[in-house]
N, C-alpha and C positions, 0 to 999 in steps of 0.2 A: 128256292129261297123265297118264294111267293104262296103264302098260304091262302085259301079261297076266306072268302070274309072276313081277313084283314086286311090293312092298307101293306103297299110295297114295302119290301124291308128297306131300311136310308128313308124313311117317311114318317117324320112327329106326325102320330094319329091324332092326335089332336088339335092341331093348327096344319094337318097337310101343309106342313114344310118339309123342302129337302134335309135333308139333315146327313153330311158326309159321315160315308163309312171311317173306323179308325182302327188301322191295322191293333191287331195283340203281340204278333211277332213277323219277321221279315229276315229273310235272306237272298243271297243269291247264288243261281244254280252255276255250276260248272264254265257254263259258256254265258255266263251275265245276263244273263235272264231276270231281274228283279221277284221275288214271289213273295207273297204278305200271307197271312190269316186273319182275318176277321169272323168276328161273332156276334150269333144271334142271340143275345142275352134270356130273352123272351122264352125262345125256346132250348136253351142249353146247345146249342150247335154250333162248331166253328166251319170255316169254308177257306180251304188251300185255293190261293188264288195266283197265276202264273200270268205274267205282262205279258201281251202280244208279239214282242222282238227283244231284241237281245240289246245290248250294250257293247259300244267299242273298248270303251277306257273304264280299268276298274272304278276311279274317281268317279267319273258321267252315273256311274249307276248308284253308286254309295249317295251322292249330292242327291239323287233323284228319290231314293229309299226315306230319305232327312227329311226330304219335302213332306213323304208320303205320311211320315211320322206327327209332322205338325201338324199339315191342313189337311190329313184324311184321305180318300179317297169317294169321289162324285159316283153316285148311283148308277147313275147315265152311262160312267165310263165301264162299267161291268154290264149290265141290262140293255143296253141298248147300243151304244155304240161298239163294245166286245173288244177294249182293250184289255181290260182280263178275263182270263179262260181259267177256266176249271181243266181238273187231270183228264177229263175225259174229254176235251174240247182241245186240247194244245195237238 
């Protein structure tokens, strides 16, 4: 999701600001897994993105997916700290 001589994707290139990911659509897997897609507008690409752990209570994960809807999703929490995984990373 990192193209060489651009800035990060989640990065206004022109104020290098963060700027949160916003899901396009979101569900959840079988065993409460929250999982979003987000896109690269730029370059016409979406990215199936899968949370780190799972969820006890159908509610905890629906409330958490609401959040994800309003305030986005942080860069950091996909690049660098690896709360979301890609299908090939779970």
């Amino acid at each position: 999701m990192e193209n060489a001589g651009r800035c990060p994707y989640g990065y206004d290139e022109q104020k290098m600001e963060k700027q949160m990911l916003k899901p396009t659509a979101c569900g959840l897997t079988a065993d409460l897994r929250p999982n979003v897609v987000v896109a690269d507008f730029e370059q016409g690409t979406t990215y199936p993105l899968w949370y780190h752990t799972t969820f006890i209570r159908v509610e905890d994960a629906l409330e958490y997916l609401k959040v994800l809807y309003k305030d986005g999703i942080d860069p950091d929490d996909v690049f660098e700290h690896k709360f979301w995984l890609s299908l090939d990373e779970l």
